[in-house]
N, C-alpha and C positions, 0 to 999 in steps of 0.2 A: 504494500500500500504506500500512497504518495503521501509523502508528511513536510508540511508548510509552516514555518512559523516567524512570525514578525517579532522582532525585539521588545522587552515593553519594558525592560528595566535597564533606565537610564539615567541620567542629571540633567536637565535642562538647566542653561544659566538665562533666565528670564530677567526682563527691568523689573526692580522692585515697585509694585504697585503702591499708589498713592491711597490713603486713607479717604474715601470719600464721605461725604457724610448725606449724601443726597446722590442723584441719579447722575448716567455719565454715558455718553458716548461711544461705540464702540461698532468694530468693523469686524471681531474678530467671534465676539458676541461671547467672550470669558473678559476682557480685561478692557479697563478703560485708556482705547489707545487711538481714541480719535480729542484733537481738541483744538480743532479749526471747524467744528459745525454749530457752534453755538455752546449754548448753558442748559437748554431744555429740550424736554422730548419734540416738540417741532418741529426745529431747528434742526435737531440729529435726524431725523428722519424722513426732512426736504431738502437733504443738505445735496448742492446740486444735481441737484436730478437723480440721484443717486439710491434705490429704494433698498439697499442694500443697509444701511446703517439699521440699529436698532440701539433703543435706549435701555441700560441697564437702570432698573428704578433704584434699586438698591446700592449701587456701585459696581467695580469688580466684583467678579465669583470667585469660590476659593480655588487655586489653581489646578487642582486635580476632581474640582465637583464634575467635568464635562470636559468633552472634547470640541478644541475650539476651532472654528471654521478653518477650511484647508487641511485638518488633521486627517491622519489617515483612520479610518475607522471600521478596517477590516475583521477588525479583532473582535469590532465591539458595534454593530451596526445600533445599538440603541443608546449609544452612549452622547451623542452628537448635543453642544449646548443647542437652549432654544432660538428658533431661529434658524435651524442650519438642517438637514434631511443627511442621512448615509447614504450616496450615492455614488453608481459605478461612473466612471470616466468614460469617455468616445471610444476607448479600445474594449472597455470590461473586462481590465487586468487588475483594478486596483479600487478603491473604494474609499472614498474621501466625505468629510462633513462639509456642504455646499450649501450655499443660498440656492433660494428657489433661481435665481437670475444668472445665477453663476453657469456659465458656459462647460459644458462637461468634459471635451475636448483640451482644456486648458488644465494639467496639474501643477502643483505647488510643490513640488520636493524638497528636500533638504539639500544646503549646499552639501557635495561631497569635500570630505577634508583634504583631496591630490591637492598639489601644489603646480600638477602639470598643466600647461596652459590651455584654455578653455574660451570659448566665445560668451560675448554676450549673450543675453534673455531675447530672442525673438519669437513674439512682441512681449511678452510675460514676466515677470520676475519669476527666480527661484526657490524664494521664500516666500512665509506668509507677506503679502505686500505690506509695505509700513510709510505707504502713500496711498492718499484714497484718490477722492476727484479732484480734490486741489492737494497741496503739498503739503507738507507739516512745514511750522517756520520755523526748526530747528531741523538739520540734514540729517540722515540717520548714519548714525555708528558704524555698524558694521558691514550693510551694503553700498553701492550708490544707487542713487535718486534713482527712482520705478517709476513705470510708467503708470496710470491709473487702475485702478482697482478694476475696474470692470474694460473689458481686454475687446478689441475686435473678434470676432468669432474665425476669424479667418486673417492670415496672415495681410498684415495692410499693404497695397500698394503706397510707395511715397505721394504726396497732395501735389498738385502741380498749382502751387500759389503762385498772381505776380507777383510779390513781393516779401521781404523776408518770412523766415521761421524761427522758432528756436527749438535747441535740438540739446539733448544730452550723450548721444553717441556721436556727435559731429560728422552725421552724415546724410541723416533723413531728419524729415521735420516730424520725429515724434515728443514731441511735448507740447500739448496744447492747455495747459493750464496753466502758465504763466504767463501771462498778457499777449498783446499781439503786436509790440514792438520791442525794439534794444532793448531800452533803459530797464522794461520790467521782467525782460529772459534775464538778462544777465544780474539782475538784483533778487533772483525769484527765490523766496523764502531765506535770504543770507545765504544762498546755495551759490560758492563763481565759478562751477564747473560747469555751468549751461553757459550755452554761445549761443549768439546768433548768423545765421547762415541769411546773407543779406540778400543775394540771388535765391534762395528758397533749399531744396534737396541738390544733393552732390548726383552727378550721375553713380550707380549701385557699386559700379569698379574703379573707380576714382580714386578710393585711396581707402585704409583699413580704419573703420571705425573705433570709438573708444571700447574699451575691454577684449579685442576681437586680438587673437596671435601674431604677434608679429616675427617671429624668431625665422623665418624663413625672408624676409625682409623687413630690415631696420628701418628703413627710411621712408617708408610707404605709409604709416599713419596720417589720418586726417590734420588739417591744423588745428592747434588743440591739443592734442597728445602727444606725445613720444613713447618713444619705443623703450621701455622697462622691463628687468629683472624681478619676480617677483619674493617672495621674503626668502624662499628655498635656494633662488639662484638656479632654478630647474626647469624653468620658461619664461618667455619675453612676451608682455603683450603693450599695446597700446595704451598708456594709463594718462589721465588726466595729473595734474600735478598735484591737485589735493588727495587724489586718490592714494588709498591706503594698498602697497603691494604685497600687504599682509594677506590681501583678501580678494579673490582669483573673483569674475562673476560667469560662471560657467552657463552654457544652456541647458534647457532641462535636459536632462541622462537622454539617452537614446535606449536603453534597455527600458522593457516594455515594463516591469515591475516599477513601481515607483522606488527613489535611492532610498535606504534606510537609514534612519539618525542612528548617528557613531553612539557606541555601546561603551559604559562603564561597568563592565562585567562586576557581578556582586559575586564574594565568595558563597557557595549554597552547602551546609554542612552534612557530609552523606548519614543519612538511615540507619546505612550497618556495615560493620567495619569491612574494607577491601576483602576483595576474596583471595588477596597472596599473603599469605603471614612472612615472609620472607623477600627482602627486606620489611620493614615499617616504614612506611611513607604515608604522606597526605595527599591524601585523592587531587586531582586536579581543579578547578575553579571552572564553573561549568554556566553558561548563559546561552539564548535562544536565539537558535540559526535563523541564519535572514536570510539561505538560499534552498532551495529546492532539492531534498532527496529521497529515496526510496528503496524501502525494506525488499523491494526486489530484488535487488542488486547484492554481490555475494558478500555475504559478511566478512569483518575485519580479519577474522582467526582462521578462515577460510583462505580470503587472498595469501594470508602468513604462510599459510599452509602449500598454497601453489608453487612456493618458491622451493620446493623437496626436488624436486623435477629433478630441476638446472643444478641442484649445488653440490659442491665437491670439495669433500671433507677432506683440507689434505695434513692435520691433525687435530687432534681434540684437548690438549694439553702446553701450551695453549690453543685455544681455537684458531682454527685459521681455515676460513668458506671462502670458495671461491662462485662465481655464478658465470657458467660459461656459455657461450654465446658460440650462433651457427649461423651459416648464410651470408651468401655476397662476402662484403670484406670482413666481416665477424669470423669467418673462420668457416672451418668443419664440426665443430662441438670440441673440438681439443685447445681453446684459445677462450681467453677472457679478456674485453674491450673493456675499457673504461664505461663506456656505456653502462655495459649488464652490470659491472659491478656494483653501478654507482644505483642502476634500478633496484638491488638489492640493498642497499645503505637507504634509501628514499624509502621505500615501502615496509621495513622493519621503524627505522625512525618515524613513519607515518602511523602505526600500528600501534607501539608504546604511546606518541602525543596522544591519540584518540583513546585509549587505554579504556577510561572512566564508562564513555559515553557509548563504545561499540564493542570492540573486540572480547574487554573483563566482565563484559554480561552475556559471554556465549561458554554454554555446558562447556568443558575441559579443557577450557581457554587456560594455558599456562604462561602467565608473564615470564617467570624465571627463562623459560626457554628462550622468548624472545632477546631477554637481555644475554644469554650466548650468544642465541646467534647472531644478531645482530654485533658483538664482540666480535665475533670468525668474520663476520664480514670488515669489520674495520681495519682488525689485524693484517686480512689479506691486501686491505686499500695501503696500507703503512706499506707493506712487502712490493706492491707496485713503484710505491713512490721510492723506494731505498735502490730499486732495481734499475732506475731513472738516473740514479744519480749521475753516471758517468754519459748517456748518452742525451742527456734535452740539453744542447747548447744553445735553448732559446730563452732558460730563465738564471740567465748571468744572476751570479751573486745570490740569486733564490732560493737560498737552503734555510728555510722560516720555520719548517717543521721537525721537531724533537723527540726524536722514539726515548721515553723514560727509561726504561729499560735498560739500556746500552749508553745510555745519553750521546747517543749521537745526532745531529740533524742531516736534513737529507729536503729536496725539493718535495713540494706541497701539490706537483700537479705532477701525475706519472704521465708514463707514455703510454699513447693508446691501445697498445697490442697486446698481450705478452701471453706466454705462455700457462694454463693453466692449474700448472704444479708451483709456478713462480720461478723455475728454474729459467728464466730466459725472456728477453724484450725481443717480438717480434714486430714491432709497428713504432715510428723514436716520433715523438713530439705529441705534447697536449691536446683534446679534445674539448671543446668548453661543455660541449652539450652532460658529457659528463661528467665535469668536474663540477657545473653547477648544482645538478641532480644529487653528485655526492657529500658536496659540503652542507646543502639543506637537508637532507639526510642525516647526517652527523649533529646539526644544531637541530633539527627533533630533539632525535635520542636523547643527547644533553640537555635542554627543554625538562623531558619528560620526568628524566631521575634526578632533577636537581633537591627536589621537596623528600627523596630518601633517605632513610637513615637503618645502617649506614649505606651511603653512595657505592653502586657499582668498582668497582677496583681499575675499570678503562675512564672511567670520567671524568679527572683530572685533563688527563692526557688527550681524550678528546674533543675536551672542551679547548684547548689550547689551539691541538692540531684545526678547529675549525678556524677559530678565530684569525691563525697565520695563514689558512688556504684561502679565506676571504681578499685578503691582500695582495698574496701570489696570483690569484684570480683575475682580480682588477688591474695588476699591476705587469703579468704578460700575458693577456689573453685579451686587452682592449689598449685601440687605437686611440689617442687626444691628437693625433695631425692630421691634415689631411691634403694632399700631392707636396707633403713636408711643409706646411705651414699648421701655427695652431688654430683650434677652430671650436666651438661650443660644444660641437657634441662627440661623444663618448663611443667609439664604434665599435660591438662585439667582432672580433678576428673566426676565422677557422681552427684555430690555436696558434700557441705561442708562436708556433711557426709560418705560417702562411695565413692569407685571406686580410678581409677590410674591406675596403673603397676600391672601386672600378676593376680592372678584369683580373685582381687579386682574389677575387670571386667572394660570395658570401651565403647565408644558409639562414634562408628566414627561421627555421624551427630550433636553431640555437638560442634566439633572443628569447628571455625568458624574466620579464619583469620583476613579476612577484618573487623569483629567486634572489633577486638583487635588492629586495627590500628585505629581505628576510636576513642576505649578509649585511646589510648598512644599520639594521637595530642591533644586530646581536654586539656587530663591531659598539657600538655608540655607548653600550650598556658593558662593554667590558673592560676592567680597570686598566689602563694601561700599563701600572707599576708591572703587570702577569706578562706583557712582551719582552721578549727579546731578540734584537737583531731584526727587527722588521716594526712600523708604524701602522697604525691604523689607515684609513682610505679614510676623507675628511666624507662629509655627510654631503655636502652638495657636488662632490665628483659622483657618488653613488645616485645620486638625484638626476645627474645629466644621463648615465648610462640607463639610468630604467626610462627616462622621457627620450630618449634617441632609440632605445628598442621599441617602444612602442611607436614612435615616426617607421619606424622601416617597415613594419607588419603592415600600418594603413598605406605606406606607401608603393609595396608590391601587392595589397591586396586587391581581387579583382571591383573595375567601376559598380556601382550601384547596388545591388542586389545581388550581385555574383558570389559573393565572402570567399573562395577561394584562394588560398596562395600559391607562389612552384615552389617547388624543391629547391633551388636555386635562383641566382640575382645575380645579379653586377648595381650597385649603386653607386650614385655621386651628389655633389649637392651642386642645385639647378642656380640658373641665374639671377633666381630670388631667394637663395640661397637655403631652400628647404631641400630635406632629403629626395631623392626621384631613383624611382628604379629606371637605368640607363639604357638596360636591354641589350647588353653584348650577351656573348654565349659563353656559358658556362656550367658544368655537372660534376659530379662524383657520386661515388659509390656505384655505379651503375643503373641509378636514377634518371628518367630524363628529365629535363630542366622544366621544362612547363606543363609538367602533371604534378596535381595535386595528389600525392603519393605518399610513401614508406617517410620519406623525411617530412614531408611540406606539412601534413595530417596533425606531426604534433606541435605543430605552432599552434594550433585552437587547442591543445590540451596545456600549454603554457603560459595562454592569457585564461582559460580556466582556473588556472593553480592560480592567478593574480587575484582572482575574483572571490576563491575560496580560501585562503590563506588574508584576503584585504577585501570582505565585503563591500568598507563602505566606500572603496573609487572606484567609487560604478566609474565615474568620468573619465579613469582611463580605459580600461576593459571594455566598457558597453558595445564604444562603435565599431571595434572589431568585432566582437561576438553578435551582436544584433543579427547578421545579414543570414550568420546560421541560424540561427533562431528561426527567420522567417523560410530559411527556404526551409528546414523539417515541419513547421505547423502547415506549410501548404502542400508537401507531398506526404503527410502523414497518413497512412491507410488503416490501420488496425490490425491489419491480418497478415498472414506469412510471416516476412521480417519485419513486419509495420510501416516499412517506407518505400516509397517508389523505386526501383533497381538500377541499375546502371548510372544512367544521368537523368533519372526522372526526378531526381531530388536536385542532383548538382549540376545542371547542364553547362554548356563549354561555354567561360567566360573570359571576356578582354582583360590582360594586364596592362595598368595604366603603363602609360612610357614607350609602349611596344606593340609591332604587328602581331603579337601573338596570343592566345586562344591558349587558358589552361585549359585540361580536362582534369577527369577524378578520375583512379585508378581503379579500371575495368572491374565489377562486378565488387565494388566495393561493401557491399553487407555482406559478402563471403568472406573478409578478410580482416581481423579484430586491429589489424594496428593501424589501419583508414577506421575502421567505425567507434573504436572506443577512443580515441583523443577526438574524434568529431562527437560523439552525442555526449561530451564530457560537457559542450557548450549548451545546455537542458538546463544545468544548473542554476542560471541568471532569469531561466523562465517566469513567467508568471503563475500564480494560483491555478489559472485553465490550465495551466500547461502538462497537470500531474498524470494526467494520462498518458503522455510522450515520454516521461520521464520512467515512470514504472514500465513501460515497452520498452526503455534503453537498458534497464535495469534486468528485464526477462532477458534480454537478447546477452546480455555481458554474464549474466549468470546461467547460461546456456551450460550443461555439463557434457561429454567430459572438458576440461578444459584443454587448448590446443597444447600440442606436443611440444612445436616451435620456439625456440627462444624468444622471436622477436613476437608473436600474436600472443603468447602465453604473457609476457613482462606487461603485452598492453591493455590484455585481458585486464590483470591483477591489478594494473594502473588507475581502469578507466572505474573498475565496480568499485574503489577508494573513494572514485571523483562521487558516483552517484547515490554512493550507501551514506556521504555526510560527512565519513570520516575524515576524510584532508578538509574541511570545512571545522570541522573538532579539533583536529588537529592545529590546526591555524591561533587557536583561541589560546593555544598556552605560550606563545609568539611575545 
């Protein structure tokens, strides 16, 4: 069954409401936060033309007696103050407390907390508006100046006045309540960030409006703005100069669910004691998923379990697992890639995070095992990288990582080949795809057993070893130049050795966001006095590398409604100096470059894990994942594999930049490492959407599981994504 749930335990930081002692104004119909309509019920409720106001006789309500207009009130369809009805939106994915007037098409989300750059509101604010028909005559705090409360129903064309307008994006003449010349736009409520546009509306392409992105070019903002850093240092957009760069003004999310307000997870004290007597720990700290998943899908101690296949015990004293990998350039089954390994470090570390909430509530679920194997698997990750030492001449000076043991150090990123006894490197130089997979993998684990006592015996140690592979990671495995100049953004390599910018080639399903958020907090929370011989990565280099991955995924993804990526790119940045897929030629692995295939597939399980690991940025996630979203709800059938076959789901779409036409790899519901990082993107669905989700969840917990290294790992991968658990997991982050 499909299980949905919205956050509801949180802190809001509200204005302190004023004591009133009599009746008061109000738009929101809980708090008195209108006081430009007058002093009495009349007044509030003729205030221009506006049937929307309603008088509190009494004053404010107390803040949690009702839900106040714009609220979402899914949860709670009778909870809505008076005045306002629980109703669905234009789409009927979401459920909001609305005036009878209010337009249902128009939602009211919450700002998301990214810091990556975002457009403006068109035509709508973000937030509950905190402008009605005329303006308040103090400016508000935390966003800028909205447009009026009650919204065209349909995106406005600009007015063709003769003669001026005033305007707060400085581009169109939207602001019509502050007079209808100069002296009173640019005086209007002490607000000097309105202008007046004396010829009227700009033509649409003329130049980039206020709060709109400019990092693709600097000098293109309207007059009025410039081009600004915002407090992250991790996007530039058009900012007025009063504007505060603290505070991004994003357009509503494009994911169909409305965003959900950032969570103060509450500790919740369990029932009855853990079911491992061995160690004593305290449970994990447990609060309500805001994404979509489903008990279809194979459980946690299950997927643990798939991994028996592939692993190969090459002692037990200490452990030392290896997970060996076949096919194309993985090998025969006698060879271990960074990859599998690193899929076995991610899916044990995902297994322990989720612990509480999935795996330690299934009959004969033993932690203790987990924490071996998961041990064998590190052990052998250590044994990769010792075995590196002499042949990666691409991470000069990078010996960051410390076997206790031996106290020796040794590089932090192995080579990607080697043999799976560990007796031998058969492939020299880093793969990032798995080095990211394993270092997130690793900062689980440690995650997981940090609240034990006592602490696993490898935890020290690998709390260290992640912290230093964070480093090694950022430090050779991503580009800051670009044709040898420096440049703002952060470009993931092929590995240390090869790839970047232009026919260096590059792999959109290496970028992987959410993993680079997950190394930039562990980094930021770890004492420095604990390094040695290696510095942290500062917080907005990590901030450029996850906003420059996400540029490169929408910028090879296919136009419109395609969502498709290839396996490979060639990028460079354009003459407005945003990233452009180039369109030279380029492949590896035996992949061809524009089928969405065996690599291209787990780029949507990558902005997945950003979305389940980082709920609340829809704003970066969304606009990629959207497009799958929409093509599965329109070729969803219910029966056989539940979706249309070949390309009736994905048919052949344009990559921007290029003559060329992806496709999706032939008969892709027959092959789990195309369908399980694609139906990974269900997750961000809506409420309607539980049906799709429990059908991705039958199809992924299909038995027996496949033999294959690679459709087994993605098997194991994808039922993580849809049972919650990397969604649980993410919480103890």
């Amino acid at each position: 069954m499909m299980h949905f749930f919205l956050g509801t335990t949180f802190f809001l930081l509200l204005p302190v409401h004023q004591a009133h002692a009599q009746g008061c104004c109000s738009q929101n119909y809980l708090n008195c936060d209108v006081n430009w309509c007058g002093s009495n019920e009349d007044a509030c409720e003729n205030c221009g033309g506006d049937p929307s106001m309603v008088w509190l006789a009494n004053g404010a309500l107390p803040a949690s007696s009702c839900k106040q207009r714009w609220e979402s009130c899914s949860d709670n369809p009778n909870a809505c103050c008076a005045g306002a009805t629980c109703r669905a939106n234009s789409g009927g994915n979401s459920m909001q407390c609305l005036a009878d007037n209010d337009d249902p098409a128009i939602s009211n989300p919450t700002t998301p907390t990214t810091t990556a750059p975002v457009n403006a509101p068109v035509p709508v604010p973000t937030q509950p508006p905190v402008n009605p028909t005329a303006p308040p005559v103090t400016p508000p705090t935390v966003n800028p100046t909205t447009p009026p409360v009650t919204p065209p129903t349909a995106n406005p064309t600009n007015p063709t006045p003769t003669q001026g307008c005033c305007s707060q994006k400085y581009l169109s003449c939207d602001v019509n309540w502050c007079g209808s010349n100069e002296d009173a736009c640019e005086n209007c409520g002490g607000d000097p960030s309105m202008v007046w546009l004396a010829n009227g509306a700009l033509p649409a392409s003329s130049c980039k409006q206020r709060w709109e992105s400019c990092s693709d070019n600097p000098n293109a903002c309207c007059a009025g703005a410039t081009c600004r850093a915002n407090s992250g240092g991790n996007s530039m957009q058009c900012l007025a100069d009063n504007d505060d760069p603290a505070i991004s003004n994003p357009t509503t999310p494009t994911t169909i669910g409305p965003t959900p307000q950032p969570v103060t997870p509450v500790p919740v004290s369990p029932t009855e004691s853990p079911s491992t007597s061995s160690p004593t720990r305290t449970p994990s700290p447990t609060s309500e998923s805001f994404l979509l998943s489903t008990t279809n899908a194979m459980n946690a101690w299950d997927v643990f379990q798939g991994l028996n296949l592939l692993t190969q015990k090459n002692s037990e004293n200490p452990p030392s697992y290896a997970l060996r990998s076949e096919g194309g350039a993985a090998g025969s089954g006698n060879s271990v890639v960074t990859e599998s390994q690193a899929y076995a470090l991610f899916i044990t570390g995902t297994v322990l995070a989720s612990w509480d909430e999935h795996a330690g509530k299934e009959s004969g679920a033993d932690r203790d095992l987990v924490l071996t194997t998961f041990e064998g698997y590190f052990n052998f990750w250590k044994k990769m990288c010792q075995n590196s030492q002499g042949g990666s001449t691409c991470q000069p000076s990078g010996d960051f990582c410390l076997d206790e043991a031996t106290n020796t150090k040794s590089v932090c990123l192995p080579d990607w080949k080697q043999t799976a006894d560990g007796s031998a490197v058969e492939g020299n130089g880093p793969a990032p795809d798995g080095d990211e997979d394993a270092i997130v993998g690793i900062i689980l684990a440690v995650k997981a057993v940090e609240n034990d006592s006592p602490k696993p015996s490898w935890y020290d140690e690998a709390r260290n070893w992640a912290d230093a592979s964070a480093t090694a990671f950022f430090t050779f495995n991503v580009l800051d130049t670009y044709n040898g100049s420096a440049t703002y953004y952060r470009m993931l390599k092929l590995g240390a050795c090869w790839g970047g910018w232009g026919t260096s080639g590059n792999n959109p399903s290496y970028h992987s966001p959410g993993s680079y958020k997950v190394m930039r907090d562990f980094q930021s929370n770890f004492p420095n006095s604990d390094r040695s011989g290696y510095s942290a990565i500062p917080e907005d280099e990590w901030n450029k590398l996850i906003a420059t991955s996400h540029q490169v995924l929408l910028a090879v993804q296919c136009d419109g409604d395609g969502a498709m990526v290839p396996n490979w790119a060639t990028l460079s940045i354009d003459d407005n100096g945003g990233i452009a897929h180039s369109g030279g030629s380029f492949s590896g692995s035996g992949t061809p470059q524009y089928q969405y295939g065996a690599e291209a597939a787990r780029s949507t399980w990558r902005v997945a894990l950003d979305a389940a690991l980082y709920p609340q940025d829809a704003a970066d996630w969304a606009e990629y994942l959207d497009p799958y979203l929409e093509n599965l709800r329109q070729s969803y059938t219910g029966v056989d594999k539940f979706w249309e076959t070949d390309k009736g789901t994905f048919p052949d779409c344009r990559t921007p930049g290029t003559g060329q036409n992806i496709e999706i790899f032939g008969d892709w519901l027959s092959n789990a490492f195309i369908y399980a990082p694609t139906l990974s993107s269900l997750i961000t669905g809506a409420p309607e959407d539980g049906d799709l989700v429990d059908a991705a969840g039958s199809l992924l917990a299909y038995e027996p599981l496949p033999n294959g290294y690679y459709s087994r790992c993605w098997t194991l991968l994808g039922n993580l994504m849809l049972s919650g658990a990397m969604e649980s997991a993410g919480k103890i982050l």
